[in-house]
Backbone as XML, in Angstrom:
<?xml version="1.0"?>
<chain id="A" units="angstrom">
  <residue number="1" name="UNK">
    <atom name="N" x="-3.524" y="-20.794" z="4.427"/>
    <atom name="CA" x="-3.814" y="-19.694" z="3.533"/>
    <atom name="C" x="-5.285" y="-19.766" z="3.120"/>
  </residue>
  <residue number="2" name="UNK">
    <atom name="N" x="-5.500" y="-18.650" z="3.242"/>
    <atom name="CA" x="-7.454" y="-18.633" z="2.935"/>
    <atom name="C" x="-7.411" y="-18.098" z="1.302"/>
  </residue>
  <residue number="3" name="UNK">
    <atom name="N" x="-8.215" y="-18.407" z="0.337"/>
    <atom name="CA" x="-8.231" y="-17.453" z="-0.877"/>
    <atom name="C" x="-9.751" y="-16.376" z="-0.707"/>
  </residue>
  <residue number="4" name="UNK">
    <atom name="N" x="-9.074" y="-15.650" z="-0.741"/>
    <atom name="CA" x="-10.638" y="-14.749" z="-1.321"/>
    <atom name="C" x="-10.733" y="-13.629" z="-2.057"/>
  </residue>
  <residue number="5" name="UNK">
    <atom name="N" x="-11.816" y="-13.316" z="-2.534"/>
    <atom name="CA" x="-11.954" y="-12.231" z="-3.391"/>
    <atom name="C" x="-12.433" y="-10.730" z="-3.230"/>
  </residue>
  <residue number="6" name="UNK">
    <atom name="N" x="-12.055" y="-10.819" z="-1.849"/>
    <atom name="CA" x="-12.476" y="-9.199" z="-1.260"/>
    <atom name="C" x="-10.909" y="-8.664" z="-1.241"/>
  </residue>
  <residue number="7" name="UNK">
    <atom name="N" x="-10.902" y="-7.315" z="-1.359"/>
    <atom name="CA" x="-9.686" y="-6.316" z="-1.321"/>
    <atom name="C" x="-10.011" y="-5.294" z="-0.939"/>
  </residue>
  <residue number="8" name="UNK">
    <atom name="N" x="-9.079" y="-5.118" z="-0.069"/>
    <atom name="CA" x="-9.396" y="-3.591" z="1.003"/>
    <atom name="C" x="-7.919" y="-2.805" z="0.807"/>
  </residue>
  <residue number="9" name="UNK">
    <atom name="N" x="-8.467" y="-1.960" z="0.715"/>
    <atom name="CA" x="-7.458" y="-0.329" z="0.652"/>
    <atom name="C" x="-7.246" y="0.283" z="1.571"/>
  </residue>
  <residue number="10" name="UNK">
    <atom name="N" x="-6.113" y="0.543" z="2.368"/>
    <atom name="CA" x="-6.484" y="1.216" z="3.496"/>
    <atom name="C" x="-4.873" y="2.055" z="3.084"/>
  </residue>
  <residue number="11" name="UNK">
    <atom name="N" x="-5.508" y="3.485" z="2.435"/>
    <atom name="CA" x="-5.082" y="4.448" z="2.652"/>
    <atom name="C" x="-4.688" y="5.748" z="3.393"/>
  </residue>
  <residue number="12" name="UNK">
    <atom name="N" x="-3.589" y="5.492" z="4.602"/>
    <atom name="CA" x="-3.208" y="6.431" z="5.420"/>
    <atom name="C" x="-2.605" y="7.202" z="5.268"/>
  </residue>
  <residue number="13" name="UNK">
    <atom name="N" x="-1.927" y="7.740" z="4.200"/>
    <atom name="CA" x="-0.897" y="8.827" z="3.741"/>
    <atom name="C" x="-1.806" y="9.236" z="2.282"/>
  </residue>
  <residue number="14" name="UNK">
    <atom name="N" x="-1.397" y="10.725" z="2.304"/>
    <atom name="CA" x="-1.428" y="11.269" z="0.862"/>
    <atom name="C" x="-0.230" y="11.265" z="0.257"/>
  </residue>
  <residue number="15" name="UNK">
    <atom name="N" x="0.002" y="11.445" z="-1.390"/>
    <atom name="CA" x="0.961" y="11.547" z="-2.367"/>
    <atom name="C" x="1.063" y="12.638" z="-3.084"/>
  </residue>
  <residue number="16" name="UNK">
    <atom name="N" x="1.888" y="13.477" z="-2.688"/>
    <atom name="CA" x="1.830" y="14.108" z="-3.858"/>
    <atom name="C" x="3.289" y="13.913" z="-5.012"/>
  </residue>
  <residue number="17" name="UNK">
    <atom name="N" x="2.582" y="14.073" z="-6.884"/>
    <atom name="CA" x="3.558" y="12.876" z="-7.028"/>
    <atom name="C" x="3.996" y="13.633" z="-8.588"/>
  </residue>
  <residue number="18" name="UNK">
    <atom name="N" x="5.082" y="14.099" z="-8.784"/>
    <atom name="CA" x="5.736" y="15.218" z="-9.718"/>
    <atom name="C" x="6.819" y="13.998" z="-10.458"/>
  </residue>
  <residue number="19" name="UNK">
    <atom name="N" x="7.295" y="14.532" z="-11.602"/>
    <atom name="CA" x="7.898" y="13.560" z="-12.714"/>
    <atom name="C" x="9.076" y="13.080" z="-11.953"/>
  </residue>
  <residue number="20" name="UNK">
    <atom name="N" x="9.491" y="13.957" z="-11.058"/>
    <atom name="CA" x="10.568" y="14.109" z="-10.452"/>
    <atom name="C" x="10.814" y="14.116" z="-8.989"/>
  </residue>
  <residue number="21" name="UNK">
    <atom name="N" x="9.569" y="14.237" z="-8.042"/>
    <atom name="CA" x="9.599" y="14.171" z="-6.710"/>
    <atom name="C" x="8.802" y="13.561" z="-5.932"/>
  </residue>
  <residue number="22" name="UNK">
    <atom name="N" x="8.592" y="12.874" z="-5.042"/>
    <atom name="CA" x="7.694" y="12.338" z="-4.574"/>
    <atom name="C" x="7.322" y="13.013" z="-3.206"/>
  </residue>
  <residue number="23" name="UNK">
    <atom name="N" x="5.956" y="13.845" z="-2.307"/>
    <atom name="CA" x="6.444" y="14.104" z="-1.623"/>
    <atom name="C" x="5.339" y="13.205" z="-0.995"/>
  </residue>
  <residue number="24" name="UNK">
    <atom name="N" x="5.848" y="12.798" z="0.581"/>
    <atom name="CA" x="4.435" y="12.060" z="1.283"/>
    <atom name="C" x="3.827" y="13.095" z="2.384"/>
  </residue>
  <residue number="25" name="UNK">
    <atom name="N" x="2.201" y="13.223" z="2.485"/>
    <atom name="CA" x="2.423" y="14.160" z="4.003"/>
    <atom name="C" x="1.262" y="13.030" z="4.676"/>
  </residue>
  <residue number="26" name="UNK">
    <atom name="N" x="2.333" y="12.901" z="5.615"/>
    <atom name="CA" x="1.826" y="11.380" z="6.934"/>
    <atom name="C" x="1.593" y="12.104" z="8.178"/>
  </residue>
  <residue number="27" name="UNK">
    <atom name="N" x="1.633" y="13.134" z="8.293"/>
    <atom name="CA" x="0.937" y="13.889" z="9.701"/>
    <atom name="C" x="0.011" y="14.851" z="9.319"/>
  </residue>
  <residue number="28" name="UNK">
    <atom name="N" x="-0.881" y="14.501" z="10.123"/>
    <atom name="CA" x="-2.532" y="15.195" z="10.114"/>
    <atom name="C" x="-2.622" y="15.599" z="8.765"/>
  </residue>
  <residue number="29" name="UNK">
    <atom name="N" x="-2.727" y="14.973" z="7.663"/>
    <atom name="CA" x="-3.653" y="15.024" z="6.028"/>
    <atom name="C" x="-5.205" y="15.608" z="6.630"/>
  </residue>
  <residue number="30" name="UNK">
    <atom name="N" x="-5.316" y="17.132" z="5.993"/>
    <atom name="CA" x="-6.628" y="17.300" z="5.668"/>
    <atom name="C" x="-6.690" y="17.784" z="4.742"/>
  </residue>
  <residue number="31" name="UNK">
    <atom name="N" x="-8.215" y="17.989" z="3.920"/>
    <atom name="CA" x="-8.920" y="18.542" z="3.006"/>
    <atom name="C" x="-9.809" y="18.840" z="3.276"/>
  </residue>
  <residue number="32" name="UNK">
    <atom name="N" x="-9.448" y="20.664" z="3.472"/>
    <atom name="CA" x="-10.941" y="21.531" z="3.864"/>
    <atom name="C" x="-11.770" y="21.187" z="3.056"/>
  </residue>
  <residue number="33" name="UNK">
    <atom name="N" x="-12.217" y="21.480" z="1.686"/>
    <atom name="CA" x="-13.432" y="21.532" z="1.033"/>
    <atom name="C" x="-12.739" y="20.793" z="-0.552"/>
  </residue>
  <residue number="34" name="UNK">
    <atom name="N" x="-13.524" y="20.841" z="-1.368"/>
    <atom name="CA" x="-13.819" y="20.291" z="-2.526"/>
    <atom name="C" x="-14.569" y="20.813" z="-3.359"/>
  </residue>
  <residue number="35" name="UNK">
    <atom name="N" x="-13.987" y="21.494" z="-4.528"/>
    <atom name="CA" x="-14.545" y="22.716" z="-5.535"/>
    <atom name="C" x="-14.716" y="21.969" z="-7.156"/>
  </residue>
  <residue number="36" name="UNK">
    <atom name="N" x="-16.101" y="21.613" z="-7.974"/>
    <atom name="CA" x="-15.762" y="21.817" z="-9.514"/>
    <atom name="C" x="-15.695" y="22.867" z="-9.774"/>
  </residue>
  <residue number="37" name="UNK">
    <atom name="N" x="-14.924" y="23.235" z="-10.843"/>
    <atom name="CA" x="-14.263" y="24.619" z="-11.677"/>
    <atom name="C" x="-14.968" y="24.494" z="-12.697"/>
  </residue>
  <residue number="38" name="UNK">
    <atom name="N" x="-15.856" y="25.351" z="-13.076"/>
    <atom name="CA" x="-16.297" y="25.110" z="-14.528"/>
    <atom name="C" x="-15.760" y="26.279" z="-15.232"/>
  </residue>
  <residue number="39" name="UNK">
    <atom name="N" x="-15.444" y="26.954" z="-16.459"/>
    <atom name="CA" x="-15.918" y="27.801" z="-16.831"/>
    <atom name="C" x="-16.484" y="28.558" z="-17.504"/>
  </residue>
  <residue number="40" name="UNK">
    <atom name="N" x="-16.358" y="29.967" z="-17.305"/>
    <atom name="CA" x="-17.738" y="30.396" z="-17.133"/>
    <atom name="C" x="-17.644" y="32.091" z="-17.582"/>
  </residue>
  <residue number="41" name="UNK">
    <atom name="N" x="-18.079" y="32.507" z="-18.863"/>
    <atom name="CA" x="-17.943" y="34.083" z="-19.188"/>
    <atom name="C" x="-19.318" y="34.332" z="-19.003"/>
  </residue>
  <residue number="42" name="UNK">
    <atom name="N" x="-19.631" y="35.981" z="-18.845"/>
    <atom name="CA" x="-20.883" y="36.872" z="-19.197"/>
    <atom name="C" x="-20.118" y="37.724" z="-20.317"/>
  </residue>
  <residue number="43" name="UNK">
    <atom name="N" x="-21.178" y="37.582" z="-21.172"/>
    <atom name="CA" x="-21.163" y="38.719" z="-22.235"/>
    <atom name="C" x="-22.255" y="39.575" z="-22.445"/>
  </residue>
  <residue number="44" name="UNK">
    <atom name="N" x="-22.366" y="40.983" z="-21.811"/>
    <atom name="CA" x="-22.515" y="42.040" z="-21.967"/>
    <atom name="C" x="-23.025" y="42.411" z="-23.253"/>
  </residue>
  <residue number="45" name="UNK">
    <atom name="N" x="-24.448" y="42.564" z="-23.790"/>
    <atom name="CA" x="-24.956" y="42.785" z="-24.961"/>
    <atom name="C" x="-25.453" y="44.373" z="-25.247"/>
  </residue>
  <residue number="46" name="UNK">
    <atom name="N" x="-25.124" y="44.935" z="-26.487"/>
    <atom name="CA" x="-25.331" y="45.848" z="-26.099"/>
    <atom name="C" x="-26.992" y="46.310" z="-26.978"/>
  </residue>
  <residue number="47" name="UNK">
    <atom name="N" x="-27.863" y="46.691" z="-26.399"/>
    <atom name="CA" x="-29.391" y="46.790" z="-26.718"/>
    <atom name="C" x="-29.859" y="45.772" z="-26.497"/>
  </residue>
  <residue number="48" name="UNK">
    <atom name="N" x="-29.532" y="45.153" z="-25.459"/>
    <atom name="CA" x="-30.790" y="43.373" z="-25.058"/>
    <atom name="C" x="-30.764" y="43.914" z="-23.287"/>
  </residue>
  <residue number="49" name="UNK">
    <atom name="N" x="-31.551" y="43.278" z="-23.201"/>
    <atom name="CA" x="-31.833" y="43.441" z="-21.277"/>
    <atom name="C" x="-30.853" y="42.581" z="-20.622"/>
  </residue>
  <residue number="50" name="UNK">
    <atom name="N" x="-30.911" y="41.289" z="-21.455"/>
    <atom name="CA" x="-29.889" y="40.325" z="-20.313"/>
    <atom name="C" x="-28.558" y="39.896" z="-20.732"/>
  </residue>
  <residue number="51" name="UNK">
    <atom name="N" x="-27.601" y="39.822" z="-19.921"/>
    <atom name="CA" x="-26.376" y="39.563" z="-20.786"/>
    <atom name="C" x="-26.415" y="37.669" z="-20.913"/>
  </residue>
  <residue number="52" name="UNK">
    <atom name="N" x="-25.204" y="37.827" z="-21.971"/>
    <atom name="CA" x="-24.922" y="35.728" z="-22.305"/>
    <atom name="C" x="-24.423" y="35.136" z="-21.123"/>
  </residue>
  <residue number="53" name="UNK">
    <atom name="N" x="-24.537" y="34.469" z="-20.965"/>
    <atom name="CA" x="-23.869" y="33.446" z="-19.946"/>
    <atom name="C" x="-23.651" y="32.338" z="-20.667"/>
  </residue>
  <residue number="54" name="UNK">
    <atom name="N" x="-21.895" y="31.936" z="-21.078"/>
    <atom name="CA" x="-21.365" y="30.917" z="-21.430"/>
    <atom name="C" x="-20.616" y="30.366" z="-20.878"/>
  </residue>
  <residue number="55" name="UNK">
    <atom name="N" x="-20.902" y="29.209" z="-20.373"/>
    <atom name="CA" x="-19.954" y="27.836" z="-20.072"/>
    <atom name="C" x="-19.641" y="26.660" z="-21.026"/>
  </residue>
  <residue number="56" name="UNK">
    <atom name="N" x="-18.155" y="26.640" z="-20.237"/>
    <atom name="CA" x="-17.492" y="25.467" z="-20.959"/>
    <atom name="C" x="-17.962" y="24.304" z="-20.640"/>
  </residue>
  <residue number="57" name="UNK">
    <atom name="N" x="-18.584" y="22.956" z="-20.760"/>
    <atom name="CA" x="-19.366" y="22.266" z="-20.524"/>
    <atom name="C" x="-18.042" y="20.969" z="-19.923"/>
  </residue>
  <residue number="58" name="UNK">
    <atom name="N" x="-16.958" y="20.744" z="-20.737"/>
    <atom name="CA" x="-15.859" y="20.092" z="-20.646"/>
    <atom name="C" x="-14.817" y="20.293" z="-19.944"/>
  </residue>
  <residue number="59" name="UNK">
    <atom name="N" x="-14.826" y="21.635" z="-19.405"/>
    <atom name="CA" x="-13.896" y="21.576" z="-18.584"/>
    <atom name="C" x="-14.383" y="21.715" z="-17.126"/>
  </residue>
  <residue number="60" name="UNK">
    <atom name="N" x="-13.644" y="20.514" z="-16.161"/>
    <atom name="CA" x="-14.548" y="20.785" z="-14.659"/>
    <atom name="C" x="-13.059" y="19.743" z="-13.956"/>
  </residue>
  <residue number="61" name="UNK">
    <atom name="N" x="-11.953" y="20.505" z="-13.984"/>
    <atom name="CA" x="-10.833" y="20.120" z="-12.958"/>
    <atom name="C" x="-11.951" y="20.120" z="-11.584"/>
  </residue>
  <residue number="62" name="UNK">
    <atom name="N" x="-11.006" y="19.773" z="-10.368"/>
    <atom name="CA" x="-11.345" y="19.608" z="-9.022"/>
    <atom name="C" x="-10.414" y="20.070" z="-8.096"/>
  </residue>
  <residue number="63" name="UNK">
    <atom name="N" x="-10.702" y="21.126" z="-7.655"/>
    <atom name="CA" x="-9.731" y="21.952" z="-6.635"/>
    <atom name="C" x="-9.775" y="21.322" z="-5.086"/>
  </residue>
  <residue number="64" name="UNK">
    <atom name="N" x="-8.938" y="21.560" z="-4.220"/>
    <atom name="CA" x="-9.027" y="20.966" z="-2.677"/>
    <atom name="C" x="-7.656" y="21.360" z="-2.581"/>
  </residue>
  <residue number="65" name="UNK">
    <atom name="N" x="-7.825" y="21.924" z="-1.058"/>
    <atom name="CA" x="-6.775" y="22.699" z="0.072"/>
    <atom name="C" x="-6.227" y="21.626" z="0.766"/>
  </residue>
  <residue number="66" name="UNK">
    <atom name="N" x="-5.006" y="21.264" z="0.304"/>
    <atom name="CA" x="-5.055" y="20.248" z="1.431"/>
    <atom name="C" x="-3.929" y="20.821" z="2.027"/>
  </residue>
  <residue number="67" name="UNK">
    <atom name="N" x="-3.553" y="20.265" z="3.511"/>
    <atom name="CA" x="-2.674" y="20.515" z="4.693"/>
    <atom name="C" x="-2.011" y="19.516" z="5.227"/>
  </residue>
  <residue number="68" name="UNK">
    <atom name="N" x="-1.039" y="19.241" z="6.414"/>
    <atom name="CA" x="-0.269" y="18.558" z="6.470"/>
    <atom name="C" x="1.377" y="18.588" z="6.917"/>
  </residue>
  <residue number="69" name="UNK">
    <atom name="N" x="1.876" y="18.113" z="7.368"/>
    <atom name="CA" x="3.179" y="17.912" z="7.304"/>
    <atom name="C" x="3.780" y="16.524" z="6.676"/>
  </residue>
  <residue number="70" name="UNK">
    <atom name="N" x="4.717" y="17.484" z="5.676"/>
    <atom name="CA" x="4.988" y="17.080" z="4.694"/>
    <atom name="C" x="6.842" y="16.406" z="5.041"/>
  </residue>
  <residue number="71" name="UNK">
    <atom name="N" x="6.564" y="14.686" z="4.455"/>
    <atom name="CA" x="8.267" y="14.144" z="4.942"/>
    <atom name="C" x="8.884" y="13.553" z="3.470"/>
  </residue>
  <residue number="72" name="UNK">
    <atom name="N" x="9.802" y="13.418" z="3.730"/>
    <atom name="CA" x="10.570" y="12.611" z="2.283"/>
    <atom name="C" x="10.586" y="11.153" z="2.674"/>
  </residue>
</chain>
């Protein structure tokens, strides 16, 4: 037995993972792209030239398409 202090991850399946279901998808996992969400109003002033532009600074979830065939 060797000891050492390196650790490797080798993640081949995705999870997707509900209070209640687990699903795995182990054939061809992709993820087209990768989106932050911020958001984001214009407010429309009325007698100024430019309208507001407000963002939420705190909110920035992370969107992604992913694909797959999906097994239990």
């Amino acid at each position: 037995m060797i000891e050492s202090n390196y650790i490797i991850a080798d993640f081949e399946d995705m999870f997707l993972i509900d209070s209640e279901l687990n699903l795995k998808i182990k054939f061809n996992p992709k993820i087209s792209s990768f989106k932050i969400t911020k958001n984001e109003n214009k407010v429309e002033t009325l007698g100024q030239k430019y309208p507001y532009i407000v963002r939420n600074g705190m909110l920035g979830y992370k969107e992604m398409p992913i694909s797959g065939l999906i097994s239990f």
